[in-house]
N, C-alpha and C positions, 0 to 999 in steps of 0.2 A: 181568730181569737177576739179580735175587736166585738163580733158581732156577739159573742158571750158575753164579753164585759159589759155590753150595753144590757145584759139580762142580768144586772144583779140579784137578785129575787130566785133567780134560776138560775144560777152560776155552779153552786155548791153542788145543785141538785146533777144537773149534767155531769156535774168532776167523778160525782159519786158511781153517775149512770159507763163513765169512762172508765171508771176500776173496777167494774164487774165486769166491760166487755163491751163490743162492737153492738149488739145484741142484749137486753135485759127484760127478765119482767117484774111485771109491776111488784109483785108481792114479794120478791127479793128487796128489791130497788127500798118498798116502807121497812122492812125487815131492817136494813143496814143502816138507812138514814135516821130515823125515828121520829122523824120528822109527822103531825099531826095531819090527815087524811088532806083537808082543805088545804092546807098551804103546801103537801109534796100534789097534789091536782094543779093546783094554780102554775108550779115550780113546769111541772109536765107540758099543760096546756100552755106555757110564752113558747116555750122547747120548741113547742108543733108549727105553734104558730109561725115562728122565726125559721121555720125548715132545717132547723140542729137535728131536729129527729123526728121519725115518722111511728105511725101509731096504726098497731091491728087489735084488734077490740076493745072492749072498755074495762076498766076497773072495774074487781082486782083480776081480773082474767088477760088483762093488754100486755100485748109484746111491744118493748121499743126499740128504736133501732137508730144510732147515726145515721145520718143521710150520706154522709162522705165516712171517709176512714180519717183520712184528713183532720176531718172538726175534732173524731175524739180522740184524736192523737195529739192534739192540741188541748183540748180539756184534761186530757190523761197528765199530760207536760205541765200545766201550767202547778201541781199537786209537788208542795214538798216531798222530799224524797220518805221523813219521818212517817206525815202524814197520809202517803199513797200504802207504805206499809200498813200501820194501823187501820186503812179498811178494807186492803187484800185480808188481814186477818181476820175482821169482824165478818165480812164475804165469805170466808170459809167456813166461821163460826154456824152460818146460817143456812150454807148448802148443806155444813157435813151432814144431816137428819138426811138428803138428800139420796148422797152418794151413799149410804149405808144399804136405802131400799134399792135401791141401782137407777132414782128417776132421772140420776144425773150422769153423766161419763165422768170415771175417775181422775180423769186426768187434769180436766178441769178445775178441781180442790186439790190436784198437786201444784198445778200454776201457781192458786193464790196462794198454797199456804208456802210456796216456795219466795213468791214474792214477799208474803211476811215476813220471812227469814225464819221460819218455824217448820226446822230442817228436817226434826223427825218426824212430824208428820207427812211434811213434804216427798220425804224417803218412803213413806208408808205407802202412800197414793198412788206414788210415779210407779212403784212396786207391782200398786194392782192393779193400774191400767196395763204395766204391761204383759202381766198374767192373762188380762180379760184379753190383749191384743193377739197372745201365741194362743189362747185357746180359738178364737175365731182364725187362726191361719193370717193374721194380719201380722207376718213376720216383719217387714220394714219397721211398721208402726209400733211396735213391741222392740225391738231394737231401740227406740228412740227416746222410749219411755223408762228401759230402763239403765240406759245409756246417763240417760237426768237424774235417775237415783244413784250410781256410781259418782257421779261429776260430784252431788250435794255431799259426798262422804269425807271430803278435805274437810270438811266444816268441823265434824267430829272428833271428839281427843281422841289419838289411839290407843288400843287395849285391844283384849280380846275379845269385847261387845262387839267394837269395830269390827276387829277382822273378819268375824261369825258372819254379821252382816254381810261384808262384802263378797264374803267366799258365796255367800245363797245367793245374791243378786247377780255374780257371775254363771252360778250354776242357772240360774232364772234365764239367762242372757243367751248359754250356751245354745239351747234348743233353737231360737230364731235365727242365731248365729250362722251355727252351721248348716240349717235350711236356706239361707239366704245364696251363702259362699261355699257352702259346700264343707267336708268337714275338713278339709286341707288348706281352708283360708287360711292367712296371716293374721288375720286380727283374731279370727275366733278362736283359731290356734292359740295365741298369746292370751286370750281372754282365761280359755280353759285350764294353761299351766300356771297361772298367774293365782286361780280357785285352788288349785292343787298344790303349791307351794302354802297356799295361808290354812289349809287342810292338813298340812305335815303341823303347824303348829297351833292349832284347835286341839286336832288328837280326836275327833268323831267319826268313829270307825262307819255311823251312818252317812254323814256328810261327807265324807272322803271315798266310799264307796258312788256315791251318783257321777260326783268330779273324775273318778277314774275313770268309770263306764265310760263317761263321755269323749276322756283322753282316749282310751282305748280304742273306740270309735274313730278317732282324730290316727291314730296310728296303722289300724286297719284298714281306713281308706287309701293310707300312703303306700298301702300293698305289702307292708314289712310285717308278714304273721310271723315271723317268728318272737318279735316285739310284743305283737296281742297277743298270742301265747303266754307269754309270759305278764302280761298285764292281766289277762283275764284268771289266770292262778290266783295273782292276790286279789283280786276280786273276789275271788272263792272264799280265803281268806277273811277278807274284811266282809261279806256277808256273813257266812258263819259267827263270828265275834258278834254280831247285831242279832241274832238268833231268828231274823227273819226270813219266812218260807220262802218270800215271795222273791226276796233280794238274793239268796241261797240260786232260784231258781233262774234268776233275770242273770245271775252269776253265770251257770248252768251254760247260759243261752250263748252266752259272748262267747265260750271255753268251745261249746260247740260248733258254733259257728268259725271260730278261728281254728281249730284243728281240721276241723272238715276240710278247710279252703289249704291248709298244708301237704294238705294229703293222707292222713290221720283214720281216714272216712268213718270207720266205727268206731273210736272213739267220738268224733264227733258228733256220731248217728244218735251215742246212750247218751249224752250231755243233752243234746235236742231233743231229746222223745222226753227225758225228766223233766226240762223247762217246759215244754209242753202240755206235759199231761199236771205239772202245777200250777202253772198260769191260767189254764183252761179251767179251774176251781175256782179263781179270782172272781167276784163279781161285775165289779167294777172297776177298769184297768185304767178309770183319767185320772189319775193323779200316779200313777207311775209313768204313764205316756208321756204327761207335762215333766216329771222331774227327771224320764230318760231324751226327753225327744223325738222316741217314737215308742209308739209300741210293743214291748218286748214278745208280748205274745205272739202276733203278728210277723214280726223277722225273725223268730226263731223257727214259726211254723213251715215260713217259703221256705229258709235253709233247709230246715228238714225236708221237705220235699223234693231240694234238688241234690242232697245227699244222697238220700233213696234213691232218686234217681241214677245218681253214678253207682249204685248199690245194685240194680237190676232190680231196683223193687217196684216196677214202675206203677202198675196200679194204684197203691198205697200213696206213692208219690205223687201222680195223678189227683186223685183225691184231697192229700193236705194242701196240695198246691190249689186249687179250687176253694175249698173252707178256706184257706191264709189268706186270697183275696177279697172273697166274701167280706171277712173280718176286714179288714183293711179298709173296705169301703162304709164298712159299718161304724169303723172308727171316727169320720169323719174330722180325721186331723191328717194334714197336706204331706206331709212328709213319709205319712205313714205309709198313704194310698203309696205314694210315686216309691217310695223303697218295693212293695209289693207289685206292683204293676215293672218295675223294673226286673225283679227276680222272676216272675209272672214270663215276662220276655225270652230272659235265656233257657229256662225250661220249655219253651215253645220253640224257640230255635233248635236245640236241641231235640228235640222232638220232631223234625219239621212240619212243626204247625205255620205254613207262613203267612194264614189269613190271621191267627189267631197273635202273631208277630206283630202284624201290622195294626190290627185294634189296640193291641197294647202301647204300640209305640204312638199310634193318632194321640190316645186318651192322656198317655202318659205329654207329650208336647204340648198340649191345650192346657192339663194342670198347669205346669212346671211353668206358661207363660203368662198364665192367671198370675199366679205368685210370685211370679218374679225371681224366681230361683232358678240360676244358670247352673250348677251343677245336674241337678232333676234334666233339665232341661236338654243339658248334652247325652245323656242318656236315654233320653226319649230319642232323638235325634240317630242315636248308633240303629236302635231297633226298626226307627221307618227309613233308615238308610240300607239296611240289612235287605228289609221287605221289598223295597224299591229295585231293588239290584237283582232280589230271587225272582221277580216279577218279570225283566226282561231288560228292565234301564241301568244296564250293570254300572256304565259311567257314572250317572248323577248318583246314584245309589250307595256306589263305592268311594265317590268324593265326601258325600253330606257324613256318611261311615268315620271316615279317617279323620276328616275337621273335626269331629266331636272328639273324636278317641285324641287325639292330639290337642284337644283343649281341654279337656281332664288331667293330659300328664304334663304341660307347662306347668299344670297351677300346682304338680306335685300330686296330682292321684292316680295311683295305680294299681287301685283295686280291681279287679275282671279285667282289667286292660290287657295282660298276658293273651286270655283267651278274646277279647275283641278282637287282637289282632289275627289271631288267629283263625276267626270267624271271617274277618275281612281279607287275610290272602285266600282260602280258600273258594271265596268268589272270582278274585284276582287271578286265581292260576286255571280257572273256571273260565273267565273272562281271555286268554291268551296270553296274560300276566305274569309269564311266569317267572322268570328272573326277579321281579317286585316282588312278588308271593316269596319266593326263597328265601331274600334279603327281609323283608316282614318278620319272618319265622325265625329268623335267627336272633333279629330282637327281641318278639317275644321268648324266643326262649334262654336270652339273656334276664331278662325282667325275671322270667318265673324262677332262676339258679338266683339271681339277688334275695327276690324278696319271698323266696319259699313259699308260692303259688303253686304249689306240686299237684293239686286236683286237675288243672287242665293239661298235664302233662302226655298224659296217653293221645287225649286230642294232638296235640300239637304232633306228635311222632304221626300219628294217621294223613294230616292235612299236608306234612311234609311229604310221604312217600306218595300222596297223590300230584303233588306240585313237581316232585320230580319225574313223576311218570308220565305228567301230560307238558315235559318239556321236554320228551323224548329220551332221559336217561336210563340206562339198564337197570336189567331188573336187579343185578348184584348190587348197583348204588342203592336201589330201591327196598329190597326185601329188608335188609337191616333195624330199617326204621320201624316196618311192622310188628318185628320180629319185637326190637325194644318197645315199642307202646303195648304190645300182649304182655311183655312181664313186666312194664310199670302197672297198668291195670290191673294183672294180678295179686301182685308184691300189695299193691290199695285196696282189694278186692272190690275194683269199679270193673262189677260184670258187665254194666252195662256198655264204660271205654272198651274193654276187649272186644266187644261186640262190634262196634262200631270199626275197629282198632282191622278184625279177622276180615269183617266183611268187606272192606276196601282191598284187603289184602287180596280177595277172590277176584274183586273185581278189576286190579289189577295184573294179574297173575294171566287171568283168562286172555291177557295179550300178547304174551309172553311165551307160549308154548305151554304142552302137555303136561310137562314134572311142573314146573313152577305153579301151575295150575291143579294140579294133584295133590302137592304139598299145603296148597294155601285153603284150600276144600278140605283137607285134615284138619287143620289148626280151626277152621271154622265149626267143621264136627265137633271138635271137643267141649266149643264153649254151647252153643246151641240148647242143646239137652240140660243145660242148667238154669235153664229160663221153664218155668211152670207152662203146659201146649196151653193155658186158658187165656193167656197173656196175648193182648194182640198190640202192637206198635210197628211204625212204619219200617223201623229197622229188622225188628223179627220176622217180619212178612217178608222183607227180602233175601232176607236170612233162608228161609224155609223156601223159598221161588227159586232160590241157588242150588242148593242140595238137591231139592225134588228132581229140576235138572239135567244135574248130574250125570244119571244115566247116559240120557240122553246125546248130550255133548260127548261122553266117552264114545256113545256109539259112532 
């Protein structure tokens, strides 16, 4: 500081160059001071001279810069507290032209005019930086931003201006939130019912609609559909009242997605195909994406897809599931892809595509570690754990599998978790696993009786009767469970679980002796012939290699 005070002349000018920043340029710097050309040059020129700050071009084009952080953090300090305000604000004055064309980053003219103490603007800024931070995927920094615009809201008398306010900058907050933490975090949990409590007394059937979607979402992850169910009704509800198509639809979407995942299927099927075939009219879907957090079109498309899929409609399914990633990557918003590439996944597992597994799960783990989001991230992890273990590395595979799936349900989500585990004993009793496998399955099929996961139900009956059989249990323990995933699959009409459901059934039967193997090639007859001959997938192909057969084996 000594060496400042010796530049009287330039003292002022440096304090000035300290409350715009480490960094200043010229044409800010005369803007704020008002200072006449000659004497803020002079003020400049001791600056340089004395190594306070260094200098890249000339006036008015020059950037200057502290040379230490140090000096202007000392020039910064030595400014009454009144008068650092007064030209944080006069600094804001002169960016905001700035920050309107975008030459400048928002957040920047939230600092000053927050150090002004000029809080609504300050609220405004920190607002739209952290808009511009969730639209670029920069969920952290978007966090932090408008984290700053909540903090500035004590400022504010309360009323219902306030609350309005806060319930949007929560809803603004939610999207990074639960990208960051997953939607089962604690705080973003608390951030979003926190929106939804000041939403009951707003009374904005449109504003109370985003804040639920998002609950909803928050509830659906926790694997409790019968809750979404019942969350996405009013949703139905409070879109209807807002008479908008697209909200009706994005309603549509949740309704169907969470009945599907109950077990529901065709219900689920006509909510999905209606969100779908209205969302696909939509133009332009970023600003429903920013105010849902992801895109609605996009996750209603993959559900629909892996509906049909349980549907036996698998072409059709095949197809949306294709265009829903497509779209996903065309959205170029981070949450969107990794929901999409994640559903992407179990429809390939399912399928056993397990190159097609393994792409998804690389791409989806590269995102997820881009961004920084540990939930995305355990779910990349289950599907190159999957792939790993179909591959030959059943150990590592089956390890990297379980640590994801179990650091999903510490943190409280237990959404697909049912059927991970499910995916994961039947590697297990694959592997010689089989007591783990057993013990697996009965978890999961605890989780699926809690939280009314009933779509993977028929799987779980199939992977049981195969864990029992290849742990050398009779077929009387065994048949049972076939017998009940054929009439949960049906009771769902998931032609496709009975398929899968009959097919094991044959293929364990054929160990068993002649009836049990006669009996199990009936049950498979029946369902077969209800699949279109144009349809080709890995499991109809073995389906129809069975049969054909037949004969053959009897002879």
């Amino acid at each position: 500081m000594a060496r400042l005070d010796r530049l009287s002349d330039a003292k002022s000018v440096a304090q000035i160059g300290a409350v715009i920043g480490r960094e200043f340029e010229y044409d800010v710097l005369e803007a704020v001071t008002g200072l006449d050309a000659p004497l803020l040059h002079r003020g400049l020129h001791l600056l340089v001279e004395a190594e306070i700050l260094t200098q890249s071009g000339t006036p008015p084009q020059a950037l200057y810069a502290f040379k230490h952080a140090l000096l202007r953090d000392a020039a910064y300090a030595s400014l009454l507290r009144a008068r650092r305000q007064e030209l944080h604000g006069r600094i804001a004055g002169v960016l905001g032209a700035r920050a309107e064309t975008g030459e400048i980053v928002p957040e920047l003219l939230a600092y000053h005019f927050t150090e002004a103490a000029l809080t609504d603007e300050a609220i405004r800024w920190w607002r739209e930086a952290g808009k511009q931070a969730t639209w670029r995927s920069a969920n952290i920094e978007a966090i932090s931003h408008l984290q700053n615009a909540l903090d500035l809201l004590a400022v504010l008398p309360p009323g219902p201006a306030r609350d309005r306010l806060e319930a949007e900058l929560r809803l603004d907050l939610s999207g990074p939130a639960f990208t960051v933490g997953g939607f089962t975090a604690v705080e973003a949990e608390a951030n979003i019912n926190q929106a939804l409590t000041l939403c009951e007394r707003i009374g904005d059937p449109h504003l109370s609609f985003l804040v639920l979607w998002g609950k909803a979402q928050s509830t659906a992850s926790r694997g409790a559909m019968g809750r979404a169910v019942g969350e996405a009704r009013r949703l139905v509800e409070l879109a209807q009242a807002t008479g908008q198509p697209s909200l009706v639809a994005s309603a549509a979407r949740s309704l169907g997605i969470f009945s599907a995942m109950s077990g529901a299927l065709e219900e689920g099927r006509a909510e999905l195909a209606k969100a779908v075939a209205v969302l696909s009219a939509i133009p332009a879907r970023e600003t429903m994406t920013f105010s849902h957090g992801l895109d609605p079109l996009v996750t209603a498309r993959v559900n629909y897809a892996l509906t049909l899929q349980q549907l036996g409609q698998l072409d059709e399914a095949a197809e949306e599931m294709r265009i829903g990633v497509q779209q996903a990557r065309e959205a170029r918003h981070f949450s969107t892809l990794a929901y999409g590439l994640n559903r992407a996944g179990i429809f390939a597992m399912l399928s056993h595509d397990d190159e097609e597994v393994g792409r998804l799960g690389s791409e989806a783990l590269t995102r997820a570690s881009e961004h920084q989001a540990a939930a995305w991230l355990r779910f990349g992890q289950m599907l190159q754990g999957w792939y790993v273990a179909r591959q030959g590395d059943t150990e590592q595979g089956l390890d990297q599998m379980l640590a994801a799936i179990r650091g999903q349900m510490v943190r409280g989500s237990y959404l697909l978790m049912p059927l991970m585990l499910t995916m994961h004993a039947e590697l297990a009793a694959g592997g010689g696993m089989h007591q783990a496998a057993l013990l697996q399955l009965d978890e999961a099929e605890a989780l699926m009786e809690e939280q009314a996961q009933h779509i993977w139900r028929a799987e779980l009956h199939r992977v049981r009767a195969l864990a029992l059989a290849r742990s050398g249990a009779e077929h009387a323990a065994i048949a049972p469970h076939i017998a009940q995933g054929c009439a949960v699959a049906r009771q769902q009409g998931a032609l496709f679980g009975e398929l899968r459901v009959a097919l094991a059934g044959v293929h364990i039967a054929a160990e068993h002796g002649a009836v049990e193997h006669a009996a199990a090639v009936a049950v498979l007859r029946q369902v077969l012939p209800r699949f279109p001959d144009r349809l080709d997938a890995p499991d109809l192909g073995a389906a129809r290699a069975l049969l054909a057969a037949v004969p053959i084996l009897a002879a």
